[in-house]
N, C-alpha and C positions, 0 to 999 in steps of 0.2 A: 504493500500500500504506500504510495506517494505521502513523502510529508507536505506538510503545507507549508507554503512560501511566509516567512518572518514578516509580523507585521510592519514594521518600518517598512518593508520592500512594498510590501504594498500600497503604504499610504505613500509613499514616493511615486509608484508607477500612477494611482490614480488622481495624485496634483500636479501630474506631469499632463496626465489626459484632459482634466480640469481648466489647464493654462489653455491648450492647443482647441478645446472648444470656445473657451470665452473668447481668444484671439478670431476664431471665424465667425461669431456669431457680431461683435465689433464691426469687422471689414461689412458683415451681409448688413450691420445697419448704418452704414456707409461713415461710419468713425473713421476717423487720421489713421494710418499707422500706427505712428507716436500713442495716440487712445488707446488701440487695440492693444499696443504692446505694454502700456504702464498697466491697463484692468486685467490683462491676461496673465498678469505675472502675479496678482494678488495670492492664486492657490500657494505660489512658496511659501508664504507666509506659515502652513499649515504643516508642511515638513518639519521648517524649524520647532516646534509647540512639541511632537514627538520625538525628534534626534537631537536638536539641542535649544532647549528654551530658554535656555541663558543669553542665546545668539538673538533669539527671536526677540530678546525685551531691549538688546541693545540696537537691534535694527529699527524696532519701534520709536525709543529716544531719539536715535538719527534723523529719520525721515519726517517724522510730524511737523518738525518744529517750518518744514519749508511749505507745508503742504495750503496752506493760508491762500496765499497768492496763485498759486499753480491751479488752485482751483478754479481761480477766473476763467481759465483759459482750458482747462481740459474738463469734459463733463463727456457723460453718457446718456442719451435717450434709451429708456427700457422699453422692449418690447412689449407688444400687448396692453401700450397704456398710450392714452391722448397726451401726445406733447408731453411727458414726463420725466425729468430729468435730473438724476445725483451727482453730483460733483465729486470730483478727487477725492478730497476731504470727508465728502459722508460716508462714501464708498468703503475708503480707508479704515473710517470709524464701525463702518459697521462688521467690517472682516475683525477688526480687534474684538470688537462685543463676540462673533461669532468665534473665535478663541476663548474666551474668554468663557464661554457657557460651557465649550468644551472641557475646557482646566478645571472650573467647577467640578463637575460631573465624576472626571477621573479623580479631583482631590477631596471630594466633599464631607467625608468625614472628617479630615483634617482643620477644613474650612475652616470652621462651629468654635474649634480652638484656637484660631489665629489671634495676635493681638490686634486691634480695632475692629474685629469682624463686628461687633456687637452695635458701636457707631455707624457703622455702614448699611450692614441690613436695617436698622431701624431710621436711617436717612431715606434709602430705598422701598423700607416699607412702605413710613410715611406719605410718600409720593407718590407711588404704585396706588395705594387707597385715591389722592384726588382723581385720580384715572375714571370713579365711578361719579366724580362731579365737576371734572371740568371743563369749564369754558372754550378748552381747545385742547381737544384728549390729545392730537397729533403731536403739539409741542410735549407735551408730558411726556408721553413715550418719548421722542426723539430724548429729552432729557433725561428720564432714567437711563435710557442708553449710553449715554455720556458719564455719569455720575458711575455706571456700573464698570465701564471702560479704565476709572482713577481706578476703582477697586482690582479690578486685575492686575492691573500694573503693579499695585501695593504685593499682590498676593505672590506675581511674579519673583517681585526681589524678593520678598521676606522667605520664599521656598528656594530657590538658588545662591544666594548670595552667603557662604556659609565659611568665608576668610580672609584674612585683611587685602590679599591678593587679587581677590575676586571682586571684596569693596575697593579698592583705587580703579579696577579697570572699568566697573558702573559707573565711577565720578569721571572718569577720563574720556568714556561714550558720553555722558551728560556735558560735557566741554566741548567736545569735538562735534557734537550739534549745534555749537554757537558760530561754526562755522562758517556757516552758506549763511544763516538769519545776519551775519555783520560782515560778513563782504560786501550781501546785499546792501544795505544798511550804508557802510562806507560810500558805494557806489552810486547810491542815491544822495548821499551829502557834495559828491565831487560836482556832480551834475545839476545840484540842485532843481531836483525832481521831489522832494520830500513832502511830508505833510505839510499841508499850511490850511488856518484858518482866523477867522476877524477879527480877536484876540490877540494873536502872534501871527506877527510877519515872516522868519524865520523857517525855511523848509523843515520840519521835524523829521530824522528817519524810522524807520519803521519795518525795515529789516523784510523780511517775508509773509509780517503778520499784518494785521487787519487795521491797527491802528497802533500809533506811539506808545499809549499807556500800556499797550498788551504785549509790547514789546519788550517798556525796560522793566516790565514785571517779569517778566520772564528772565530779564539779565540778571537783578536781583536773587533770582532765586539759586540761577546759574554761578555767580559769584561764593554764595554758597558751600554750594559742591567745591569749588576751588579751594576755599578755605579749609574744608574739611579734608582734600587729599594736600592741600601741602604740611598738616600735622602727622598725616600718614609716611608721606616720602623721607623719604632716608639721605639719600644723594643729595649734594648741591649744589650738583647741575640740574637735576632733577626739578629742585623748588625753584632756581633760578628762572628757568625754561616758563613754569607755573609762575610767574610773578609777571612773567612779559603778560600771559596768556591774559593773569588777571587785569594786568593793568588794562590790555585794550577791552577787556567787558566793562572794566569803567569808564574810560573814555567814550565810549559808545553810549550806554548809560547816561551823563552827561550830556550828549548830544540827542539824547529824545526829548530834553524839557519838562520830562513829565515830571513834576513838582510832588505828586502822591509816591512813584516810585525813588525819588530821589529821599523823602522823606524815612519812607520805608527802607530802604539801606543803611542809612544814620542810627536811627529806632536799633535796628539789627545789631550794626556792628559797637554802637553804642552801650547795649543790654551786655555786651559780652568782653568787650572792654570792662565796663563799670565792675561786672562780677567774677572776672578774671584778671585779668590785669587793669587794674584803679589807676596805676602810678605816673601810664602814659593818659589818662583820659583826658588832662589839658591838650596833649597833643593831637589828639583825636578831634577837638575843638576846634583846633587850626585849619586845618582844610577845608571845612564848608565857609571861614571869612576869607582865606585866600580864595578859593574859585567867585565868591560872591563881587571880591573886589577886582577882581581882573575880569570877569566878564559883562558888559552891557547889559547882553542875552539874558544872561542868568539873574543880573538884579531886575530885568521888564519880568521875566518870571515871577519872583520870591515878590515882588511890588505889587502886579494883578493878583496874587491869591490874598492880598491882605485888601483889596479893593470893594468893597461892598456896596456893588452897583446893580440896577435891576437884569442885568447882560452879563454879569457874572456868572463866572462857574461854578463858586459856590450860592448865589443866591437860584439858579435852574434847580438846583439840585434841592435844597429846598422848598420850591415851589412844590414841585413833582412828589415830591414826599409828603408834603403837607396834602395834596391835591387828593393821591391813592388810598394815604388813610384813612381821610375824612370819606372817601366813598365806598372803603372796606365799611367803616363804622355804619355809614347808612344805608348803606343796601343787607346790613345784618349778616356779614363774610366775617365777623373777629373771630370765631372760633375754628371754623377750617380754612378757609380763603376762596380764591377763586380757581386753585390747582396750578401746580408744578409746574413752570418756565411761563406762566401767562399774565405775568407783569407789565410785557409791554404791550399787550393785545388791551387789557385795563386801563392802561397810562390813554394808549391811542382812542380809544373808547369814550375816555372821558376827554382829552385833548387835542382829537384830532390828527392830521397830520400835519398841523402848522409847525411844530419842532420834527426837526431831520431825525432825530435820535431821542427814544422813549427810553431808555435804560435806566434803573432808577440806582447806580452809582452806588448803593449800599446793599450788601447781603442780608443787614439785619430787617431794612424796608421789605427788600423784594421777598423773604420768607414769610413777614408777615404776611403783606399783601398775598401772597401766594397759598400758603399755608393757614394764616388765620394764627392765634397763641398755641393753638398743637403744632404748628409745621415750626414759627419761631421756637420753641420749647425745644423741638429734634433739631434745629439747626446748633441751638448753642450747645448740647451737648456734645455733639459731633465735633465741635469745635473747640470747645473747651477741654476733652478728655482728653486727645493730643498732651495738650499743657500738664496734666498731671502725672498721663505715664511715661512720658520724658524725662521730666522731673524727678520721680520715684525713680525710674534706672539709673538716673544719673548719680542720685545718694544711694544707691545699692551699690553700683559699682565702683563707687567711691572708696569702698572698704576693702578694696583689694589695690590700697595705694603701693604696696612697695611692689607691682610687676607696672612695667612702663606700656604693657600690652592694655592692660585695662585703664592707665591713667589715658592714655590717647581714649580710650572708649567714650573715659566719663566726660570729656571734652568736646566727642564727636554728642554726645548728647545734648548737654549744654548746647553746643553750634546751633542745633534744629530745634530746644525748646526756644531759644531767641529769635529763631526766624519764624516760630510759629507766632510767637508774641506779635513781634511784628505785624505779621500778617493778617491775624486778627485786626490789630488798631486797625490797619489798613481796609479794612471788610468795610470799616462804620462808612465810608466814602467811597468806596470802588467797587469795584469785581474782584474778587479772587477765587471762591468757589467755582463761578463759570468759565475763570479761565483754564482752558481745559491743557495745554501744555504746562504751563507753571504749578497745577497742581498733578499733572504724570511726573514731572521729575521730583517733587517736592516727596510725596508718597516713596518714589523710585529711593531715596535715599534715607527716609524712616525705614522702608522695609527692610533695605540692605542694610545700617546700622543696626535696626532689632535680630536681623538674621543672623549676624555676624557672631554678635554679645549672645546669642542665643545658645548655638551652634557651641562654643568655645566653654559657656561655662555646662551644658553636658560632657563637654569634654575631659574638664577638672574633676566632676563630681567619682 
């Protein structure tokens, strides 16, 4: 009796077969080449997931962070539907979700004990429920699908990432995707092609992503990661090499303007300053009056956020807040809302389309509006528990100070409760939750630090 062919072999031959139909069925609905050849290649994606998922969550970091832009220009018409049509980027997303149900499935036992599983499923659940009441079931779905997306990514590192070797070469994929996002980025500042709007004359760039703020939140985060493998490197050529790296994501940084991300960077490195090293903290002071005084740019910045005019950004943004609550409160929405991602369908509802952009700029708004005091309620735990089991590992493994293995740990902890902190303040004002690159790598390096510390102290016991 014939044995049967190993299943890796098979799941290779049948995302081989996979490729080679999606590429024909592309060309028969008269896609580019280029189309047919970037959706036909998605089944690899699904080899990596079985032979090596470590490759697969580094491929992911890579590629996302470009995929913004590219979606302009590359899309697919689906068969069998009127005019209907997914872009790069949903496509993208949705092959990850569709990983990611898989990974489920194979690890689900496991799941239930992960750390944040508990935040997550009850963020998801939460949400999944507006499904039977809202206003626009489509956005909800498309958003759990996103929301479920971070969580894989989380689940990714925290199950492969199990050595210091394995965490530098995560933070080092997480770098090496700032790549293409600040060439681009450069390349639009040389030619001044950048953001510009009635406020600021000044091209902003904006790398590959959708907009300035969603960019240097992403560098922020990205900075990050740097921070945290130049405590890991050894070599000093090594951190040398990382200091150039860093400095151009600061520069870069810098040169989007955005006032909420540049704050949030300060916040960060400032928390970790103050509670690690105090001594240089006047120095730390120094840099934001030198750039403030050598640049124009930068003080017409830091000048309009302190302006408090009806055309202000921060007076929109509390209009819009004021506007959504008061019509959560009267149409009787305080307790569940109007459902998951349907904030700016409300915003436009009650505002029309006389403003270009409905976003209501705070996580804490848009959950209530969305969710009502139940969804607000699942929002801050989800966001607050971060804070605490950080913090807890970080005084756990604080007691194993004489191995220099775990003092870098308690430090790598420390790094990401301070950038959680950060990120929060940052929440009362912007996006972070929805932005969905900054929170896959953010996640990508909780996982991989809890996996690391996880892994290592099984190993002592």
């Amino acid at each position: 009796m014939a044995s049967r062919p190993p299943l890796k072999l098979g799941i290779i031959l049948t995302s081989i077969a996979l490729c080679s139909l999606l590429f024909i069925l592309s060309l028969a609905m008269s896609s580019s080449i280029l189309q047919s050849l970037v959706f036909s290649l998605s089944p690899l994606l699904l080899i990596f997931l079985f032979i090596s998922p470590l490759l697969l969550l580094e491929i992911l970091l890579i590629i996302r962070p470009s995929l913004d832009r590219l979606s302009d220009t590359l899309s697919l018409s689906l068969p069998f539907t009127h005019d209907f049509t997914i872009s790069l980027a949903q496509g993208f997303g949705g092959g990850v979700v569709f990983l990611g149900i898989l990974f489920f499935f194979q690890y689900k036992k496991d799941i239930f004990k992960t750390p944040f599983s508990l935040p997550f499923f009850l963020l998801l659940g939460s949400g999944a429920m507006t499904l039977f009441y809202s206003i626009e079931p489509s956005r909800t779905f498309y958003e759990l699908l996103r929301l479920f997306s971070i969580f894989f990514i989380f689940l990714l590192a925290y199950r492969l990432v199990r050595n210091e070797r394995q965490l530098k070469r995560l933070l080092i994929i997480i770098l090496l995707s700032c790549v293409i996002p600040i060439i681009t980025a450069w390349v639009q500042l040389l030619l001044g092609i950048g953001y510009t709007d009635s406020e600021f004359s000044v091209p902003r760039i904006y790398g590959t992503f959708a907009h300035p703020n969603i960019f240097a939140l992403y560098l922020v985060v990205a900075s990050a990661s740097a921070l945290l493998l130049f405590f890991f490197l050894q070599r000093r050529l090594s951190k040398g090499l990382l200091l150039f790296a860093l400095g151009c994501i600061l520069l870069t940084l810098i040169l989007t303007y955005s006032r909420a991300a540049w704050g949030t960077f300060f916040v960060f490195i400032g928390l970790i300053t103050l509670l690690k090293f105090p001594k240089i903290l006047p120095l730390l002071l120094f840099f934001p009056l030198l750039l403030f005084f050598s640049s124009t740019s930068i003080q017409n910045r830091v000048y309009d956020a302190f302006e408090i005019t009806p055309s202000s950004s921060l007076m929109w943004r509390v209009n819009i807040w004021n506007d959504t609550i008061d019509k959560t409160y009267q149409e009787g929405k305080t307790l569940l809302g109007y459902g998951l991602n349907t904030f700016e369908v409300v915003a436009e509802d009650l505002r029309g389309l006389r403003f270009v952009v409905n976003d209501p700029h705070s996580e804490f708004v848009r959950s209530f509006v969305e969710g009502g005091f139940v969804g607000l309620a699942f929002f801050l735990f989800f966001s607050l528990f971060p804070v605490w089991v950080l913090w807890k590992r970080k005084n756990a493994i604080s007691s194993e100070q004489g191995k220099e293995f775990f003092q870098r740990g308690q430090l790598a902890f420390l790094i990401l409760w301070c950038l959680i902190i950060a990120l929060l303040l940052l929440s009362f004002t912007d996006h972070v939750l929805r932005s969905t690159m900054v929170q896959w790598i953010l996640w990508a390096m909780i996982g991989g630090v809890l996996g690391v510390y996880k892994a290592q102290e099984k190993n002592l016991d």
